[in-house]
PQR file of N, CA, C, O and H, with PARSE charges and radii, in Angstrom:
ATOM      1  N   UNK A   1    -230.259-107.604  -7.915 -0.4000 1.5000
ATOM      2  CA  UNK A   1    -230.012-109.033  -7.979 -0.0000 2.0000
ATOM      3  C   UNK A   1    -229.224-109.419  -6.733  0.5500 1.7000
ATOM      4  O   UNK A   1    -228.218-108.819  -6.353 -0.5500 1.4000
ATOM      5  N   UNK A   2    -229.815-110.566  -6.080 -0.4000 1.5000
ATOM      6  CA  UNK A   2    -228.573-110.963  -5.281 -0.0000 2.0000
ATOM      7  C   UNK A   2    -227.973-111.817  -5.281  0.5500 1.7000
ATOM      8  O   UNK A   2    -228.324-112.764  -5.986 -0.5500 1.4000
ATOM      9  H   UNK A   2    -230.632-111.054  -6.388  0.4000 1.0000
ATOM     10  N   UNK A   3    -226.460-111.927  -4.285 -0.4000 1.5000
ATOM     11  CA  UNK A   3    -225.734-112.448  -4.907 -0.0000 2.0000
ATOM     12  C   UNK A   3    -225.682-114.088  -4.701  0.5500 1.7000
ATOM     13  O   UNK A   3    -224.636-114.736  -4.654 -0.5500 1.4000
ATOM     14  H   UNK A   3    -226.175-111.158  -3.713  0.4000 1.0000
ATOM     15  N   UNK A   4    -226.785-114.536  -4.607 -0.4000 1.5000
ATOM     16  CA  UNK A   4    -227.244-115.935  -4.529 -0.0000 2.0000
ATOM     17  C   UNK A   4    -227.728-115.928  -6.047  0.5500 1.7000
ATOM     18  O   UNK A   4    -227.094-116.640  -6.826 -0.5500 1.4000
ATOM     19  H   UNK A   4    -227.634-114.010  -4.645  0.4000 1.0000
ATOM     20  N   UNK A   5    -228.702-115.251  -6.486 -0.4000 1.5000
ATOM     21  CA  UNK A   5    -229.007-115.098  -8.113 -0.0000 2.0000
ATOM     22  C   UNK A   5    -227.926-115.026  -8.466  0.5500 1.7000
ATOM     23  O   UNK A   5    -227.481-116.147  -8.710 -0.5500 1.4000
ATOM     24  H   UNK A   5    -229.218-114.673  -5.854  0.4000 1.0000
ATOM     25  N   UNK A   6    -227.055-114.046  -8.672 -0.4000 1.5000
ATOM     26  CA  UNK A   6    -226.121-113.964  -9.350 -0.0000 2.0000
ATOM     27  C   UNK A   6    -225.066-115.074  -9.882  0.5500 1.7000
ATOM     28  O   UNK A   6    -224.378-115.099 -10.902 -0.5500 1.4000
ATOM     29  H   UNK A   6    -227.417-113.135  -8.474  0.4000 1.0000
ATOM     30  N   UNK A   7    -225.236-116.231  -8.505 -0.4000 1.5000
ATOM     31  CA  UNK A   7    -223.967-117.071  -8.153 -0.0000 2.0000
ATOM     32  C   UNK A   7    -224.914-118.194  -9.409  0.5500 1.7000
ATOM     33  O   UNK A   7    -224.408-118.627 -10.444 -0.5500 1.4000
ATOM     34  H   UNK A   7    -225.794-116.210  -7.675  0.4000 1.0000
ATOM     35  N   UNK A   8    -226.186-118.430  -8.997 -0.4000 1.5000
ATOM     36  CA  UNK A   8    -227.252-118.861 -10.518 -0.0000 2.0000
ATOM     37  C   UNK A   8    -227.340-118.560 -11.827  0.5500 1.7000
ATOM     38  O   UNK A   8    -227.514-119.334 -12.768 -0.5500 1.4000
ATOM     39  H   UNK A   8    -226.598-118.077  -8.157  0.4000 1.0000
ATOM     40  N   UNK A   9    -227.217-117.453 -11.832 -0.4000 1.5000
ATOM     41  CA  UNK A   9    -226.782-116.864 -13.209 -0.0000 2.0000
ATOM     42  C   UNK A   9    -225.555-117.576 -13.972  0.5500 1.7000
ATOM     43  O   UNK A   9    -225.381-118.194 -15.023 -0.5500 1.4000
ATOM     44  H   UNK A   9    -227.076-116.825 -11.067  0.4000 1.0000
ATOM     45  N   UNK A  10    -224.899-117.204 -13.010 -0.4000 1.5000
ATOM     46  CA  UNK A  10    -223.083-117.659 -13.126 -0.0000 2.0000
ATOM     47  C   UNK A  10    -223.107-118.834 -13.288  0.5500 1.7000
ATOM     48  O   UNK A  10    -222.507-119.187 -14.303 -0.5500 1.4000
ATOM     49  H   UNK A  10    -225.040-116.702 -12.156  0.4000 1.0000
ATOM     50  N   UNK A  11    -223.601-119.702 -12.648 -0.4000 1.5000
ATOM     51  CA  UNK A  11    -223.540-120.856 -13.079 -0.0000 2.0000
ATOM     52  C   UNK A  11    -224.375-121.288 -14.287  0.5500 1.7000
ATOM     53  O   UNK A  11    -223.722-121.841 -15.172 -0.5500 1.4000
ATOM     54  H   UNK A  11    -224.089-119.415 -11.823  0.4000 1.0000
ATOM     55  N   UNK A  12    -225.522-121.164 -14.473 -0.4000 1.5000
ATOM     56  CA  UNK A  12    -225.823-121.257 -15.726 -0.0000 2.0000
ATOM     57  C   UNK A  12    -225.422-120.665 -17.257  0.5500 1.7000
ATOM     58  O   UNK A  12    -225.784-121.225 -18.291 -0.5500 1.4000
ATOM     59  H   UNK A  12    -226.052-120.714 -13.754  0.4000 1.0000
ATOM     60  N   UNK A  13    -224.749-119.644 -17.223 -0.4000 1.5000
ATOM     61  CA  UNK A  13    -223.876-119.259 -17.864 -0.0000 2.0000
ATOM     62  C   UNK A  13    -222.728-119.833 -18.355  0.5500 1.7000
ATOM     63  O   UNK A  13    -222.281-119.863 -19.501 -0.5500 1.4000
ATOM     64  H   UNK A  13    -224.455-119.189 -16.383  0.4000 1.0000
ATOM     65  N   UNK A  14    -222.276-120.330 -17.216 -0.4000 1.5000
ATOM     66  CA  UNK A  14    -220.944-121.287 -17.275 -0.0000 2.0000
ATOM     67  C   UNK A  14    -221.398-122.535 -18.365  0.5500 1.7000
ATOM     68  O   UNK A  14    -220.949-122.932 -19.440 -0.5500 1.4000
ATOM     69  H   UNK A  14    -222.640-120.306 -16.285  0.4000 1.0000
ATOM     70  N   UNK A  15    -222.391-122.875 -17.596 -0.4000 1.5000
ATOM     71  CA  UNK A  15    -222.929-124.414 -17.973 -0.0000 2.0000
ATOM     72  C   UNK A  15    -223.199-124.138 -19.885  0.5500 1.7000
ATOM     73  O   UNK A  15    -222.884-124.925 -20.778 -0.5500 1.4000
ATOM     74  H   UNK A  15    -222.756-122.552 -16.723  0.4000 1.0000
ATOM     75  N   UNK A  16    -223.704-123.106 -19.999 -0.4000 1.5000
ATOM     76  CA  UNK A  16    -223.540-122.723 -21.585 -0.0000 2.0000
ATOM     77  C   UNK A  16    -222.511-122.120 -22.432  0.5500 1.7000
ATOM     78  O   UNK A  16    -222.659-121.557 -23.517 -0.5500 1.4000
ATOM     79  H   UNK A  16    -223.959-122.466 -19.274  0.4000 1.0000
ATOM     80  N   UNK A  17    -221.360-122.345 -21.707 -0.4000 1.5000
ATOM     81  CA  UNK A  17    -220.416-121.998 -22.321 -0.0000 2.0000
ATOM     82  C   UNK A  17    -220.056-120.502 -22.315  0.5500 1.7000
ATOM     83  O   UNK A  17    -218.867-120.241 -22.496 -0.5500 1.4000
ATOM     84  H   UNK A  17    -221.240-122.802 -20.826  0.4000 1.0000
ATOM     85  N   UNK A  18    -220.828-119.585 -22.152 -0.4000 1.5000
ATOM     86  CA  UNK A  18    -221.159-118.390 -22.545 -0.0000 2.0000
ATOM     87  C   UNK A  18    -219.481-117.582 -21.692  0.5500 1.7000
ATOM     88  O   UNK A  18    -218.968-118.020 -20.663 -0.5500 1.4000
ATOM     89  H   UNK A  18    -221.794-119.797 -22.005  0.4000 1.0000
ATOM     90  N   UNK A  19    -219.148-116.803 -22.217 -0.4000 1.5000
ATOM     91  CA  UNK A  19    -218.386-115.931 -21.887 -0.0000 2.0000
ATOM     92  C   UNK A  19    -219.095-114.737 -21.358  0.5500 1.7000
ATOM     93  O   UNK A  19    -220.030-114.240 -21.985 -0.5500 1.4000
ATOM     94  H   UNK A  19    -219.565-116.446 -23.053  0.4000 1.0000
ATOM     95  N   UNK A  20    -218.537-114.104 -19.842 -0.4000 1.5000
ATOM     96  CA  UNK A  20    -219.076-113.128 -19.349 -0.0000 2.0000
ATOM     97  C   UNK A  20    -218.251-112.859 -18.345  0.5500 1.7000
ATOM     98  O   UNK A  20    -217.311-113.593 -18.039 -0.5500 1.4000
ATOM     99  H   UNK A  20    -217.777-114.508 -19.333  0.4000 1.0000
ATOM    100  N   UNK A  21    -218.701-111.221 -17.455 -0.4000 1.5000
ATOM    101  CA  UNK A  21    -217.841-110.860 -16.735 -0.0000 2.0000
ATOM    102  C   UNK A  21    -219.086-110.671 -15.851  0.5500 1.7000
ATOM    103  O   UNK A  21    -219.990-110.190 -16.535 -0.5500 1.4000
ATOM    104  H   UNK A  21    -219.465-110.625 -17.704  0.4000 1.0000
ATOM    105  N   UNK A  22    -219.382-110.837 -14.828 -0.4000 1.5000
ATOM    106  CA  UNK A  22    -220.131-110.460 -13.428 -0.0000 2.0000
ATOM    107  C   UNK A  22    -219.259-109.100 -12.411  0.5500 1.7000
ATOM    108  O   UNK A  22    -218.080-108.991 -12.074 -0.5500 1.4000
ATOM    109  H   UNK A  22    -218.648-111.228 -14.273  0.4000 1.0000
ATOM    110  N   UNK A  23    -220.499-108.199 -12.158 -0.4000 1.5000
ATOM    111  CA  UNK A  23    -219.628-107.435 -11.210 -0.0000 2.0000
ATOM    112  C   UNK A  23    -220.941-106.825 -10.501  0.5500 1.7000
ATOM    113  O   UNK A  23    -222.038-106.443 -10.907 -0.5500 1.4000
ATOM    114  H   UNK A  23    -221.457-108.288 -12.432  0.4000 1.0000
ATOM    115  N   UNK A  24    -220.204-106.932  -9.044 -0.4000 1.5000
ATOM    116  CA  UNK A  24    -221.221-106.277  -7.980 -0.0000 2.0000
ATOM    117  C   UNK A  24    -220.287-105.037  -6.966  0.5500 1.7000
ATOM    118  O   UNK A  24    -219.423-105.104  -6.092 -0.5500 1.4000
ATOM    119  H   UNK A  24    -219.312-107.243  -8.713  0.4000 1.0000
ATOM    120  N   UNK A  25    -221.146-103.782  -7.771 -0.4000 1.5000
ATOM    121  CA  UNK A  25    -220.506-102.823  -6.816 -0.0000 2.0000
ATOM    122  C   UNK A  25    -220.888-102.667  -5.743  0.5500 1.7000
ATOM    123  O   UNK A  25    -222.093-102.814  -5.542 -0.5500 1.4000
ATOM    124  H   UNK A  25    -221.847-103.728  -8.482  0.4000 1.0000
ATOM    125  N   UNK A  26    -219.800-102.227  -4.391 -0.4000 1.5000
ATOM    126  CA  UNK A  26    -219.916-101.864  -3.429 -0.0000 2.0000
ATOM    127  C   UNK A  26    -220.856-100.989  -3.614  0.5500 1.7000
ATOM    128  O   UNK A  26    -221.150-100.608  -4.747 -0.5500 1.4000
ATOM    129  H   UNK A  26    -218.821-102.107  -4.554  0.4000 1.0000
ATOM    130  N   UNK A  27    -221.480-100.535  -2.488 -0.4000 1.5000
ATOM    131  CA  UNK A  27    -222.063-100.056  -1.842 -0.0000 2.0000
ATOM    132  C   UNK A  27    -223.354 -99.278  -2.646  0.5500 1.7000
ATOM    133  O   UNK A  27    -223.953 -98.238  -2.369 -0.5500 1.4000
ATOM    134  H   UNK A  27    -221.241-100.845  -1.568  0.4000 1.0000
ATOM    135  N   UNK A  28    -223.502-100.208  -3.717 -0.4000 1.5000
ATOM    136  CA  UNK A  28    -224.792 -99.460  -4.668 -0.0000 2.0000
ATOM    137  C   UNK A  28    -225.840-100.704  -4.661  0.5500 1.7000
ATOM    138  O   UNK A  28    -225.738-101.876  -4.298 -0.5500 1.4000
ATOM    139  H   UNK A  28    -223.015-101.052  -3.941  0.4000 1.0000
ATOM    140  N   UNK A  29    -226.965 -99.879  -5.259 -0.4000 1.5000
ATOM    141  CA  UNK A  29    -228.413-100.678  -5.443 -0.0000 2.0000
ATOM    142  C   UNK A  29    -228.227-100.808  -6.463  0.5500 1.7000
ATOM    143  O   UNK A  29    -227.218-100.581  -7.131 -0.5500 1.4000
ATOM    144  H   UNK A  29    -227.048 -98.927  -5.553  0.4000 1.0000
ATOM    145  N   UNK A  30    -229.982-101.516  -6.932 -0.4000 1.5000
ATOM    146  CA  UNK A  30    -230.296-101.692  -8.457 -0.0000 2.0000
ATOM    147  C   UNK A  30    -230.636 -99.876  -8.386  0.5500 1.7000
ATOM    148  O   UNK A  30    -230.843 -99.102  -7.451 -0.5500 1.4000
ATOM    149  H   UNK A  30    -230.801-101.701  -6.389  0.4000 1.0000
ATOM    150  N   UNK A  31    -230.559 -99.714  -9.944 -0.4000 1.5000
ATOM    151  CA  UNK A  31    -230.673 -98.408 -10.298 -0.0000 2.0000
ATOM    152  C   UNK A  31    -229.596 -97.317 -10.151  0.5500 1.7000
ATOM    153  O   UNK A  31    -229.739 -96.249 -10.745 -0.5500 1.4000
ATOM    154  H   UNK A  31    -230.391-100.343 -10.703  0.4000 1.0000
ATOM    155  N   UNK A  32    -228.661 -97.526  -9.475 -0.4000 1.5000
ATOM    156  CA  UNK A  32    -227.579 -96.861  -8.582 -0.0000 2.0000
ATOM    157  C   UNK A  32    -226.600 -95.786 -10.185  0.5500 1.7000
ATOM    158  O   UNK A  32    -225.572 -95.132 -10.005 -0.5500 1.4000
ATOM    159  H   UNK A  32    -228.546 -98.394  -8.992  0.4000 1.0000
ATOM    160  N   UNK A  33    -227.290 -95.924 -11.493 -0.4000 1.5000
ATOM    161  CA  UNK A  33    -226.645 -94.988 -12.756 -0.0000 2.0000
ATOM    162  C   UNK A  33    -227.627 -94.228 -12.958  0.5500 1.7000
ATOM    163  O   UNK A  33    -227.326 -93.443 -13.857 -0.5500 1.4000
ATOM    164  H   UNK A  33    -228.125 -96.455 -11.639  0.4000 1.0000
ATOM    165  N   UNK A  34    -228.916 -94.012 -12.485 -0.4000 1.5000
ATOM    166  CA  UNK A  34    -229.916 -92.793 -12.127 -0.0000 2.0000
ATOM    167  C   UNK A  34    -229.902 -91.596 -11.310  0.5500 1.7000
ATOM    168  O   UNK A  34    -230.561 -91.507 -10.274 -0.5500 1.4000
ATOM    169  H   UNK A  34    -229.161 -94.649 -11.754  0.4000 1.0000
ATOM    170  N   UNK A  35    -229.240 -90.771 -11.714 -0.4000 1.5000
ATOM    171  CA  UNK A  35    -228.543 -89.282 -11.330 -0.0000 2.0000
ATOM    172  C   UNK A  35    -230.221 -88.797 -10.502  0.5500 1.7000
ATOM    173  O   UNK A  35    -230.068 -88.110  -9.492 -0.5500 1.4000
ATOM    174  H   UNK A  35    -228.705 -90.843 -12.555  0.4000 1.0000
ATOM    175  N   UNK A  36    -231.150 -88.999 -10.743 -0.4000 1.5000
ATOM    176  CA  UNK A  36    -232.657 -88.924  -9.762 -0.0000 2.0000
ATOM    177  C   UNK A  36    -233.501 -89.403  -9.307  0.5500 1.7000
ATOM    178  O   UNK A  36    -234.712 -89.189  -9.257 -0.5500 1.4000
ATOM    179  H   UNK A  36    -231.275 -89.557 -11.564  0.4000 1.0000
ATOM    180  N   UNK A  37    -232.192 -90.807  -8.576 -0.4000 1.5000
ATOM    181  CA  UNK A  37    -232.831 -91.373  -7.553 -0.0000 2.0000
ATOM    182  C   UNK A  37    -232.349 -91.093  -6.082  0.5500 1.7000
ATOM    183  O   UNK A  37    -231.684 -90.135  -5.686 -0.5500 1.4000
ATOM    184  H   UNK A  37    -231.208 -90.980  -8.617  0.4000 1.0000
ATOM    185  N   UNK A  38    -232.671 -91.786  -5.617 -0.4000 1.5000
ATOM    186  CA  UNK A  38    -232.226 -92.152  -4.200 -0.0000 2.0000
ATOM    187  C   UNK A  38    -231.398 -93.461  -4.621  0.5500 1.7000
ATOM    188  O   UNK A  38    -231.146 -94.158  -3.638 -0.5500 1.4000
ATOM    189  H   UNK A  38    -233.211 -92.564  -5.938  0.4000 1.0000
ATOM    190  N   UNK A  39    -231.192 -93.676  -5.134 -0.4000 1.5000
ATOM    191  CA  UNK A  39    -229.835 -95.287  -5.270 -0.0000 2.0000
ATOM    192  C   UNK A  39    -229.007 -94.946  -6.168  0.5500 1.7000
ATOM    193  O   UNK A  39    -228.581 -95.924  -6.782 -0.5500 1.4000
ATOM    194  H   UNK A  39    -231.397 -93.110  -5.933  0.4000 1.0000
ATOM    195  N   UNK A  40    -228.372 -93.427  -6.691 -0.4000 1.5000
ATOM    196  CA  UNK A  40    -227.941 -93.033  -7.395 -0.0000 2.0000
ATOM    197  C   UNK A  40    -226.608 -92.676  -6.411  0.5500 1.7000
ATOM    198  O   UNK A  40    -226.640 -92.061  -5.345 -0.5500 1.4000
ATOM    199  H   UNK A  40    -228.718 -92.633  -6.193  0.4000 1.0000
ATOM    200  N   UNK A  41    -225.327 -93.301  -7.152 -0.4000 1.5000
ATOM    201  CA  UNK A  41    -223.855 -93.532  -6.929 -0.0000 2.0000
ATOM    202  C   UNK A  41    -222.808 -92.962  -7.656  0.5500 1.7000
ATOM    203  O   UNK A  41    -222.216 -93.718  -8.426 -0.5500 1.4000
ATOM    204  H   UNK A  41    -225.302 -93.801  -8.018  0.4000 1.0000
ATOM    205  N   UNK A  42    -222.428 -91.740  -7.581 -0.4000 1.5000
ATOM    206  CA  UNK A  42    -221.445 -91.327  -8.484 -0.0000 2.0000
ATOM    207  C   UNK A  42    -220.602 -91.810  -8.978  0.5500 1.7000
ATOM    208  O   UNK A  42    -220.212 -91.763 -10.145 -0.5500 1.4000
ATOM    209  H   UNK A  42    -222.909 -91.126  -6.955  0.4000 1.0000
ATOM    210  N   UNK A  43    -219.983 -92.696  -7.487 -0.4000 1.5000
ATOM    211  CA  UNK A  43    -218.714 -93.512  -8.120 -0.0000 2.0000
ATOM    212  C   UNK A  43    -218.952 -94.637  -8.841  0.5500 1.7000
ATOM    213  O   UNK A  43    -218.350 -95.021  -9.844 -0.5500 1.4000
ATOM    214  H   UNK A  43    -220.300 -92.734  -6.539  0.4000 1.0000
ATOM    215  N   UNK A  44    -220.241 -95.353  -8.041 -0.4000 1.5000
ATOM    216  CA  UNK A  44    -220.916 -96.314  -9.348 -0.0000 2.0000
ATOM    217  C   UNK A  44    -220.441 -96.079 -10.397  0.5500 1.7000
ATOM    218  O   UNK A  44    -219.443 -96.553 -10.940 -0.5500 1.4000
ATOM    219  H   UNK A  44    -220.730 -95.042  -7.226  0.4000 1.0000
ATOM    220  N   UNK A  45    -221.729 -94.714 -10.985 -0.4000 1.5000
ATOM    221  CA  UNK A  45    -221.632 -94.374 -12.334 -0.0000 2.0000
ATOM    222  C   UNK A  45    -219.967 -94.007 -13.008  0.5500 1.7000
ATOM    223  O   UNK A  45    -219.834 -94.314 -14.192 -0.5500 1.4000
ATOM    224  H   UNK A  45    -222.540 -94.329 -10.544  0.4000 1.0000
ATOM    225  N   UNK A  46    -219.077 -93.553 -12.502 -0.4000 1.5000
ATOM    226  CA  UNK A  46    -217.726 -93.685 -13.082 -0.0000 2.0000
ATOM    227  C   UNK A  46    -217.316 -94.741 -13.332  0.5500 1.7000
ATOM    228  O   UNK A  46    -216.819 -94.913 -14.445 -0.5500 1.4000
ATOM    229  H   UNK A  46    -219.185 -93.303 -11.539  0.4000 1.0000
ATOM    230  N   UNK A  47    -217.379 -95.905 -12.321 -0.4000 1.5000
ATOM    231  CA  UNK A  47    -216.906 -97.181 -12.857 -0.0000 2.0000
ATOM    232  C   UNK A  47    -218.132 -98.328 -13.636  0.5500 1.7000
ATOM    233  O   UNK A  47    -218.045 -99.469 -14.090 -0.5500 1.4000
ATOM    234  H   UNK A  47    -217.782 -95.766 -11.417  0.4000 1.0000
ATOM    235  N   UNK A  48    -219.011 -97.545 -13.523 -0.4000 1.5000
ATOM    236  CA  UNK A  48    -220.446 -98.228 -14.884 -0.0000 2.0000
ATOM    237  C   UNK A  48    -219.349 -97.826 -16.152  0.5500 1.7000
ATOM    238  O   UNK A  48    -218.784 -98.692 -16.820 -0.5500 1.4000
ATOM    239  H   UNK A  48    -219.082 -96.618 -13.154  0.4000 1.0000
ATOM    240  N   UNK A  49    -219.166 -96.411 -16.345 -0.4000 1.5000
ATOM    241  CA  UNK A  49    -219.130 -96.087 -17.489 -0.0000 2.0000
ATOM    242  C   UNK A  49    -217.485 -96.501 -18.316  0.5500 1.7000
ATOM    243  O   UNK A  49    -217.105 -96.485 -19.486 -0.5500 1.4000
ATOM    244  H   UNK A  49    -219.624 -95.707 -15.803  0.4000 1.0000
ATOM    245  N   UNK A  50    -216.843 -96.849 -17.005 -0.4000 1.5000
ATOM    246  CA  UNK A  50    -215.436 -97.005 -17.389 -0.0000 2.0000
ATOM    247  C   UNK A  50    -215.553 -98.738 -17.813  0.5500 1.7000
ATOM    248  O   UNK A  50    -215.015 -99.162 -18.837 -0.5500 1.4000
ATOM    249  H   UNK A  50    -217.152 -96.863 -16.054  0.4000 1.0000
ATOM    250  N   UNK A  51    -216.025 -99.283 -17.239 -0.4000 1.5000
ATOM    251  CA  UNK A  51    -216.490-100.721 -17.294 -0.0000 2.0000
ATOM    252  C   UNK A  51    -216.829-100.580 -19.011  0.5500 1.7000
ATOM    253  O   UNK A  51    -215.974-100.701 -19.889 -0.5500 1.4000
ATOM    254  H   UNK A  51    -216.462 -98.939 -16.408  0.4000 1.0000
ATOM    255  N   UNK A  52    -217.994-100.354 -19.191 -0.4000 1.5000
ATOM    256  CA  UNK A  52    -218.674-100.505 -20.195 -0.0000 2.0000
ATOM    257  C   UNK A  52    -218.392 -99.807 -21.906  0.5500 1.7000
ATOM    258  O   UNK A  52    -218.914-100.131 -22.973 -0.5500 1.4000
ATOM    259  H   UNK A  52    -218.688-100.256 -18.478  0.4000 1.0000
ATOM    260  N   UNK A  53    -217.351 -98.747 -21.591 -0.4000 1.5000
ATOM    261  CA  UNK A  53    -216.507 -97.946 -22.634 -0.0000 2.0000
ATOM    262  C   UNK A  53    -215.483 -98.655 -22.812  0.5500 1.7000
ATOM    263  O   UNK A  53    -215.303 -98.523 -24.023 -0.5500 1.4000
ATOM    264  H   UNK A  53    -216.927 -98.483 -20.724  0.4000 1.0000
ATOM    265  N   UNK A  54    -214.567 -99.419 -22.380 -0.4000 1.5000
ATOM    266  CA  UNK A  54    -213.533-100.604 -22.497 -0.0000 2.0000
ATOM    267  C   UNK A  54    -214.333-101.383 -22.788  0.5500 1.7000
ATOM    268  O   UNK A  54    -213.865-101.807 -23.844 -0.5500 1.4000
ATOM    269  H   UNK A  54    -214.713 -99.526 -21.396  0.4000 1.0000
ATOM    270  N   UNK A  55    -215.468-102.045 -22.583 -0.4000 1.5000
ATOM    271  CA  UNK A  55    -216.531-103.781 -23.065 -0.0000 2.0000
ATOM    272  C   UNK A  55    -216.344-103.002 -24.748  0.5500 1.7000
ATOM    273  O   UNK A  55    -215.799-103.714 -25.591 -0.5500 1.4000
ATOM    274  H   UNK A  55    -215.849-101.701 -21.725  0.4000 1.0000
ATOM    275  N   UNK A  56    -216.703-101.874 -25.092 -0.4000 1.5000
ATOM    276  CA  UNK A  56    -217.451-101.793 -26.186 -0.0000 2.0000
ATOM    277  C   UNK A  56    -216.243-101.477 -27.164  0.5500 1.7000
ATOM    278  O   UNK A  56    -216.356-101.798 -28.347 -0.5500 1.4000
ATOM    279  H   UNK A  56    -217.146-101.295 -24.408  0.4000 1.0000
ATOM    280  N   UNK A  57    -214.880-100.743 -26.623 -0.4000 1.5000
ATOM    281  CA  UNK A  57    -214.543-100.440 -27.074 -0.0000 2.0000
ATOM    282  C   UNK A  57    -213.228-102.238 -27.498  0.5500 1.7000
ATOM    283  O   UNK A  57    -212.793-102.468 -28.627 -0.5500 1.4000
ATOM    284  H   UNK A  57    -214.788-100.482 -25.662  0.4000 1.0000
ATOM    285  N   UNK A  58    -213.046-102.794 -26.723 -0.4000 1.5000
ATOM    286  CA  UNK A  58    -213.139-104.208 -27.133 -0.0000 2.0000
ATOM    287  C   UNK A  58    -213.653-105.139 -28.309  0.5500 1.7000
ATOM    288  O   UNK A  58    -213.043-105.897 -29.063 -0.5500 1.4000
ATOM    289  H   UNK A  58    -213.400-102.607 -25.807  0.4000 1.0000
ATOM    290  N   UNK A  59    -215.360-104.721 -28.162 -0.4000 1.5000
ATOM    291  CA  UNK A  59    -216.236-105.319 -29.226 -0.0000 2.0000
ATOM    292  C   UNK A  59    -216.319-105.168 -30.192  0.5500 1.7000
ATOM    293  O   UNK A  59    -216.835-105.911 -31.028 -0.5500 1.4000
ATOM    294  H   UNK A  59    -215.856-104.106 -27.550  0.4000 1.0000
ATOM    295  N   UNK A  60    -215.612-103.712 -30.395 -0.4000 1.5000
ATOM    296  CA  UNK A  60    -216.460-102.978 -31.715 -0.0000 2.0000
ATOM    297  C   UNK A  60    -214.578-102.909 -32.403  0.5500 1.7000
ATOM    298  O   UNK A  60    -214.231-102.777 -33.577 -0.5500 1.4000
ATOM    299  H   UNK A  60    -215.193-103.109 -29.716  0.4000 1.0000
ATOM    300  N   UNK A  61    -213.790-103.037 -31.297 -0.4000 1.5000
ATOM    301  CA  UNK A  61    -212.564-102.719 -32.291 -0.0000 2.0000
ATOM    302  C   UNK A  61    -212.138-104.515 -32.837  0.5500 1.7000
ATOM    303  O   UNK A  61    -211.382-104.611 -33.804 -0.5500 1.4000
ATOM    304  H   UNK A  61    -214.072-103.144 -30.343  0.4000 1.0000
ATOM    305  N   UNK A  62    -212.745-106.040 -32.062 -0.4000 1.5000
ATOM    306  CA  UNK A  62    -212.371-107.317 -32.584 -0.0000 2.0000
ATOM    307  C   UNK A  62    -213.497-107.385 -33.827  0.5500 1.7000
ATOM    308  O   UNK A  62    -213.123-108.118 -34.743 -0.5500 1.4000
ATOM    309  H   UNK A  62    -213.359-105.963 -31.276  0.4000 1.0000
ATOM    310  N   UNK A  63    -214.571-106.871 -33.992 -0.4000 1.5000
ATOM    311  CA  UNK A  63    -215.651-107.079 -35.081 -0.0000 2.0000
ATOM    312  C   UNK A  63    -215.405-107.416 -36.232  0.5500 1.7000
ATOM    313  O   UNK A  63    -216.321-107.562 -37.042 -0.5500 1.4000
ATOM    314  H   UNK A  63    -214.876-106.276 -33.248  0.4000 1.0000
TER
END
């Protein structure tokens, strides 16, 4: 996605009220949590997974 989409997204998002967090990592592609690609990012994937284990662990503990 780029970050002209993104800034679209964001705004339409906004415009619906919607609560969200946007994030664009340095120096990765799309695909960049695929351990067998070529756009595959270790550090990505540490902060994918650290990102997304705090989202859930958030979600699932306000439920």
């Amino acid at each position: 996605m780029t970050p002209e989409a993104l800034g679209e997204l964001n705004q339409a998002l906004d415009a619906a009220g919607v609560g969200y967090t946007s994030e664009i990592y340095p120096g990765t592609v799309h695909g960049f949590t695929m351990s067998d690609t070529d756009a595959f990012s270790a550090s990505g994937l540490k902060r994918h997974w650290d990102r997304l284990l705090s989202l859930l662990d958030r979600a699932l503990t306000n439920s």
